[in-house]
N, C-alpha and C positions, 0 to 999 in steps of 0.2 A: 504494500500500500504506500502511497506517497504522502513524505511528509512536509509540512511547512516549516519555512528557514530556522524555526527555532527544535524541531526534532519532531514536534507532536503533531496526532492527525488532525487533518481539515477540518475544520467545523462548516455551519451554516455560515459565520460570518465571514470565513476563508471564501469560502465559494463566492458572497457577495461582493465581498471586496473586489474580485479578480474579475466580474461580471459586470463592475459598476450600477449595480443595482441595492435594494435595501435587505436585508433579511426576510422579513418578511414576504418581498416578491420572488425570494428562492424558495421560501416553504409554498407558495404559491404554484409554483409551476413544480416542483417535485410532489404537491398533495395533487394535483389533477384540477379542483374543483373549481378554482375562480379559471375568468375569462383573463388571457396575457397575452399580449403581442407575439407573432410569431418570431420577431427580428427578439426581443427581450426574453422568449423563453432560448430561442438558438444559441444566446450568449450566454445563460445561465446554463445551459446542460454543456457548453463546450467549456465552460471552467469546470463543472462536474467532471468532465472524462478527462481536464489537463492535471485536476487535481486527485485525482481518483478518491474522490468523495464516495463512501456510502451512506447509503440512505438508514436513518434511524428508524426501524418497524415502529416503534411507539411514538418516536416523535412524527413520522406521517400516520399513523392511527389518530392523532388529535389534531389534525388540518384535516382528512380525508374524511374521518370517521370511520376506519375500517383498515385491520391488517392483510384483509383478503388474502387468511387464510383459513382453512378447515381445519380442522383436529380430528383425528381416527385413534378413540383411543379401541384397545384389542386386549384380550387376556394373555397373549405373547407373541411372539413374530417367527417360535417355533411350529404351532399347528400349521400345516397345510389350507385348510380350510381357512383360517385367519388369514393367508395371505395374500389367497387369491380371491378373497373378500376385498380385503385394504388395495389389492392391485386396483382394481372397479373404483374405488375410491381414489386411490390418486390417479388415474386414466384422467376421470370425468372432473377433477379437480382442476390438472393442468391443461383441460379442455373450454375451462373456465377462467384457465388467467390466473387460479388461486396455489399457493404453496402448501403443501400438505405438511401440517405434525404430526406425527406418529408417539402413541402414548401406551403404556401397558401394566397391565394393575395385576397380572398373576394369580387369576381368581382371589382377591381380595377386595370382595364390594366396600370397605371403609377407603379403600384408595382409588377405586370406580370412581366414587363421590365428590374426593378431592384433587382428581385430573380434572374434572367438568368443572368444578369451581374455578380450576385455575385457567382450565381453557376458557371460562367466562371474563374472568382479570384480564389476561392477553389479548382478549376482545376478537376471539375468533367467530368469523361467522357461523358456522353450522359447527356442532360435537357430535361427531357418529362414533356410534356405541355400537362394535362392531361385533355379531356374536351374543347366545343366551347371556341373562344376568340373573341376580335373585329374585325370588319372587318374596322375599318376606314382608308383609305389610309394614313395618319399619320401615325398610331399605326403598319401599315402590314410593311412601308417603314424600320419605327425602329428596326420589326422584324428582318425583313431581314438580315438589319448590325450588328444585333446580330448574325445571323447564319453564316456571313460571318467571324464575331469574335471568334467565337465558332473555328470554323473550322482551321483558323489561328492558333486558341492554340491547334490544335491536339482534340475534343471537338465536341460535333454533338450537334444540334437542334434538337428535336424530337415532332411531333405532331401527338397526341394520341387525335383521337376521330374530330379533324379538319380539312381542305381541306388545297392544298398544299398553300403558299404563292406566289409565283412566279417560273419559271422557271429555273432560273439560281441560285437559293438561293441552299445553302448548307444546305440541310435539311432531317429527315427520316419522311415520312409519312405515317401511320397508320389510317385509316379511315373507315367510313361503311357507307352504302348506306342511310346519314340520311333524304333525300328528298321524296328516293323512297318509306322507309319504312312510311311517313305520306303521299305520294299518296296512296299507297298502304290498308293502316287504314280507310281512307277517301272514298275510290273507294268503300270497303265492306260495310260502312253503306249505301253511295250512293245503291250498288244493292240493299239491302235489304229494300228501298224506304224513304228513309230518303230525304229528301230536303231544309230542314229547320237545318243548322247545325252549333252548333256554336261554335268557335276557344278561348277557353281559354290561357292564357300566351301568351301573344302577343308585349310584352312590347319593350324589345330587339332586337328589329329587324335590328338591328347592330351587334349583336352578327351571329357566326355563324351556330349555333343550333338552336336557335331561326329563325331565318330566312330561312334556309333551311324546317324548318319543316313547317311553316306557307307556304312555295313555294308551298312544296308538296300538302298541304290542297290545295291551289289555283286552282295549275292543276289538279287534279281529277275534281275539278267541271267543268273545263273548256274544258277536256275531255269528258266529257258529257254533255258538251253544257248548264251547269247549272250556273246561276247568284249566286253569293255570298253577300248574303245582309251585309254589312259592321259593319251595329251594332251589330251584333252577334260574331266580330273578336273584341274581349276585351283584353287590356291589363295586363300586371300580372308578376312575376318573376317564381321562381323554387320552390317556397313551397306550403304545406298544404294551409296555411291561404289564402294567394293571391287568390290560387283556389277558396276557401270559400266564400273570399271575392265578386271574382268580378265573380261568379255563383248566391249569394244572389242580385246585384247588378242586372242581367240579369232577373232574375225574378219580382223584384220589379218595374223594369219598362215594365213590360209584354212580354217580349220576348217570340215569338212565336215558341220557338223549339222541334225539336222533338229527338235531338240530340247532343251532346257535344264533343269536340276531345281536349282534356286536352294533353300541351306542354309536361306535361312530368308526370309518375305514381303518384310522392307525390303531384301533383298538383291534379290530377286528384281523388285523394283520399280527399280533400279539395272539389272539386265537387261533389262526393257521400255523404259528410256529410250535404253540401248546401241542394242539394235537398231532403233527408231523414227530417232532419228540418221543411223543406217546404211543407213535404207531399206527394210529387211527390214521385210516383213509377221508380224504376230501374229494370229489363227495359220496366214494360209495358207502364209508360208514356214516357219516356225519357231515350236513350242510351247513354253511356258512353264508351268513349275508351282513353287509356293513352299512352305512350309511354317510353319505354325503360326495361320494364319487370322485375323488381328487385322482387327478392322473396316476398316482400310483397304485391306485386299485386295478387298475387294467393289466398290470405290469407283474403282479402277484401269482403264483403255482398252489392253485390255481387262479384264474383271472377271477376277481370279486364279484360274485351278485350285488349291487349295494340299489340305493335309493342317489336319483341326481337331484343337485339343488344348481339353479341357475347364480351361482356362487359373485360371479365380474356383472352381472347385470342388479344383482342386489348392490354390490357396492354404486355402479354409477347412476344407479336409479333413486339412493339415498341422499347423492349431493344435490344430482338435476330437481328434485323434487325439493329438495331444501332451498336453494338458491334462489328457485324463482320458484316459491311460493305464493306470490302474489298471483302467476298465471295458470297454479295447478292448486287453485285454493280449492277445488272442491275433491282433489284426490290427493290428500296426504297420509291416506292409509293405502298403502297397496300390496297385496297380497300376490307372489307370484307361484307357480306349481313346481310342484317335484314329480318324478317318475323312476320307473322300477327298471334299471337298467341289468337285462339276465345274461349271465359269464355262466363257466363254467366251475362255479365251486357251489354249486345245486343242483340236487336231482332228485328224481320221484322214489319215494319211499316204498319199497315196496313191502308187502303184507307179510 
């Protein structure tokens, strides 16, 4: 960076001075908003580029009104799922002119709460909340007055990948069918005569991914009039090993299945390694099906049955809809589909 003759960097006043103009007509033409001369803003951006000025984010947030930027915060930037969510997000971000932050609270909802605060101080335009979060009445309550906070400072709440919070919350909602997509996973082993099935990642059922998808397991069986034996719904979080874990877990005390529906793909690949281990065939002993379809599901021995979620167009349907909410004010909830994509690590049960 270049410095002025006494060592330190350029200020506004530097730049004025060398532009023959006042301070204030360089915050002017660097915040965008007033009317300048085109011959006065030329002089003022050609000392910017002699003096390799940069521009202060906060001090053009208070000429501008606006850092125009988004905030994506995510539970880590290891999930799969998470990334090529947040990709959607900053696509459609820098499709907008805006800088993306990236933020990450590690399933820990008391730190969810104070990213969005802080992305509200920063004065970022939209905070997409990328990804389930809690459902505790507490945590939704706190939401909320954050969105109501957001909203006050000109600011939106955006929930990517989550159901809405309340009715009257100031919020964009971006979501997909995550119940229907594990009725949906569940019902096809179901025809295929599965009845022995067992629910990996179970753990969070506070969460609201977690729990929507264990619903949907629910109700397919209950749609077909089928009992859920309880010890086969094992708890677990979002990785490989948990999967690993509490499938070697299932086995060792004999569980009688003939079937697994892993919470989510990288779980479910934690299940293929369990039972390869073990001996057991995929899928002539035992079917496997995952959920959320990240390319590396394709790529697995065998190839993943899972459930797809339109993963890049959640992300960039949660900025475009936040952004310019003034012209989709009457679709701020949007709801898009999932479907049952069939591999080869399923097959029909026989009798």
């Amino acid at each position: 960076m270049a410095r002025t003759t006494s060592g330190r960097r350029p200020t506004v006043k530097d730049v004025a001075a060398s532009a023959g103009v006042s301070a204030t007509t360089v915050s002017r033409v660097l915040g965008g908003s007033y009317p300048v001369s085109a011959s006065t803003r030329n002089r003022v951006m050609r000392a910017v580029r002699e003096l390799d000025y940069v521009i202060n984010a906060q001090a053009r947030a208070l000429v501008g009104g606006s850092t125009r930027t988004v905030a994506f915060i995510v539970r880590d930037l290891v999930g799969p799922l998470f990334a090529y969510i947040g990709q959607g997000v900053e696509l459609q971000a820098t499709a907008e002119g805006r800088v993306c932050l990236v933020c990450t609270h590690h399933g820990d909802p008391d730190r969810e709460l104070e990213l969005i605060e802080l992305m509200r101080q920063q004065g970022a335009e939209a905070v997409v909340l990328v990804g389930g979060g809690l459902r505790t009445e507490s945590h939704v309550r706190r939401m909320a007055e954050i969105a109501h906070s957001l909203d006050r400072a000109g600011s939106r709440l955006v929930l990517c990948g989550r159901p809405p919070i309340g009715a009257d919350v100031p919020a964009t909602v971006v979501e997909y069918d995550n119940e229907g997509g594990a009725f949906a996973v569940t019902d096809y082993l179901i025809s295929l005569g599965h009845r022995r099935i067992a629910f990996v990642g179970a753990g969070e059922r506070e969460h609201t991914t977690t729990g929507a998808r264990l619903s949907g397991f629910l109700d397919a069986h209950a749609t077909r009039g089928l009992a859920v034996d309880e010890e086969l719904v094992v708890d677990g979080n979002y990785d490989r090993e948990s999967g690993y874990r509490q499938t070697r877990m299932l086995l060792d005390r004999g569980a009688a299945m003939t079937a697994v529906v892993a919470v989510t793909d990288v779980v479910a690949s934690g299940v293929l390694a369990a039972l390869r281990d073990a001996g057991v065939r995929v899928p002539d002993d035992v079917s496997v099906v995952g959920y959320d379809d990240i390319p590396l599901s394709a790529d697995l021995n065998p190839a993943l049955t899972t459930v797809h979620l339109p993963y890049e167009e959640l992300g960039r349907a949660a900025v475009r809809l936040a952004l310019h909410r003034d012209e989709y004010a009457l679709d701020q909830h949007l709801k898009l589909g999932t479907h049952v994509v069939i591999r080869s690590s399923t097959a029909k049960r026989e009798s």
